[in-house]
C-alpha positions in Angstrom: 108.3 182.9 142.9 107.8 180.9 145.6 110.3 181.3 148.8 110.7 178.0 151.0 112.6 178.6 154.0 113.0 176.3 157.0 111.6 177.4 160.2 113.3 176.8 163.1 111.3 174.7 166.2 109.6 177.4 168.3 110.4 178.1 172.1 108.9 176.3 174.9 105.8 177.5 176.5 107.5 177.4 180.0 111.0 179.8 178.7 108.7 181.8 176.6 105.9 182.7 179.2 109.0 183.1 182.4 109.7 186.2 179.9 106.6 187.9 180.3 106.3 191.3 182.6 103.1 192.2 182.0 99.9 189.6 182.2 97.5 191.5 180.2 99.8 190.6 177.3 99.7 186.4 178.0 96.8 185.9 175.9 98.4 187.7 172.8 101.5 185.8 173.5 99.7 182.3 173.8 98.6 182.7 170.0 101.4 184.2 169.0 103.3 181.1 170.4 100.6 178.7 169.1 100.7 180.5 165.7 104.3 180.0 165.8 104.0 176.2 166.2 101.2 176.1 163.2 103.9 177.4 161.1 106.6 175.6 162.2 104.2 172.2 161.3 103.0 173.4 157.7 106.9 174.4 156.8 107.9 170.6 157.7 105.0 169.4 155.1 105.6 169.3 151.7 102.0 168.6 150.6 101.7 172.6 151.5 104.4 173.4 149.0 102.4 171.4 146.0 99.3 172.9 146.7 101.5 176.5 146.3 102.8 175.5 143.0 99.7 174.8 142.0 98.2 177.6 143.1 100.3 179.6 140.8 98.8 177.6 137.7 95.5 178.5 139.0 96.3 182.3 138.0 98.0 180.9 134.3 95.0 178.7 133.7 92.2 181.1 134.9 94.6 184.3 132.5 94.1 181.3 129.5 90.4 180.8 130.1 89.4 184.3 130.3 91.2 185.1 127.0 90.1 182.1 125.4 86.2 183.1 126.3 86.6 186.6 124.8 84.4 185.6 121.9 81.7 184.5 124.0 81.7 188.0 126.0 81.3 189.9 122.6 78.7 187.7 121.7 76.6 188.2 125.5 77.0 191.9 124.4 75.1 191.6 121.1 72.6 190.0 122.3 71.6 191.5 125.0 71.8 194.7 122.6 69.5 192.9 120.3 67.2 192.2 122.9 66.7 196.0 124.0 66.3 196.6 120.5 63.6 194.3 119.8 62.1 194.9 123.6 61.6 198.5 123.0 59.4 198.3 119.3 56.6 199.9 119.6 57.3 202.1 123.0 57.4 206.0 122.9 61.4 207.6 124.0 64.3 206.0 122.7 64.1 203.0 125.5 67.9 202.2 124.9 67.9 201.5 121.3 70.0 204.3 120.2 72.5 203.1 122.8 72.3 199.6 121.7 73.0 200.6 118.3 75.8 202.9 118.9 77.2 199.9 120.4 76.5 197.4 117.7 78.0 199.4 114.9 80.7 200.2 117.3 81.7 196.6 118.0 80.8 196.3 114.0 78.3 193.9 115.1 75.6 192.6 112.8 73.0 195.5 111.8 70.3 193.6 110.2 68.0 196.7 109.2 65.7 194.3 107.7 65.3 192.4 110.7 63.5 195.6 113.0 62.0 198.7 111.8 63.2 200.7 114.3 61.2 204.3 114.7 63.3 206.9 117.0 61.4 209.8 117.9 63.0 213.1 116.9 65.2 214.5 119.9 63.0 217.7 121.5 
């Protein structure tokens, strides 16, 4: 929810700094002043309130587009744990393949026995 409210036109310079007691403190009140003026500028500009309405369909369109690519996510995951599977034929220690399977049959991915002989030595 977006809250709009209109900003009244900031003190002058000349009654603002006449208020001062201490002059260490000018330069924090110059930006505080000057700050004060940048807001008073971007409240007056309605272009500023589109771009925060859009902003909020950002979040509603990037919520969309990560469920929507869930599939695709999945799909990363098998592959990658069919490619440590196939990488690690042939090389002594389990090299992630028992991991990769666990995984697979977890996700009930596709266990294509046929497709790699896959020789785990026995656990010492």
């Amino acid at each position: 929810m977006i809250l709009r409210e209109a900003r009244k036109r900031p003190a002058s310079w000349n009654s603002l700094s006449s208020q001062v007691k201490h002059r260490w403190a000018i330069p924090f009140l110059t930006l505080e002043w000057l700050w004060e003026w940048v807001a008073f500028f971007l409240s007056n500009w309605r272009f500023v309130e589109v771009l925060e309405r859009l902003g909020s369909f950002s979040v509603l369109a990037a919520v969309i587009f990560y469920f929507s690519e869930s599939g695709n996510r999945v799909k990363q995951r098998h592959y990658q744990a069919w490619q440590v599977i196939n990488t690690a034929q042939g090389k002594g220690g389990s090299g992630g393949r028992i991991e990769a399977l666990q995984e697979l049959n977890a996700d009930k991915g596709p266990l294509s026995w046929r497709r790699c002989l896959i020789r785990v030595p026995a656990r010492p």
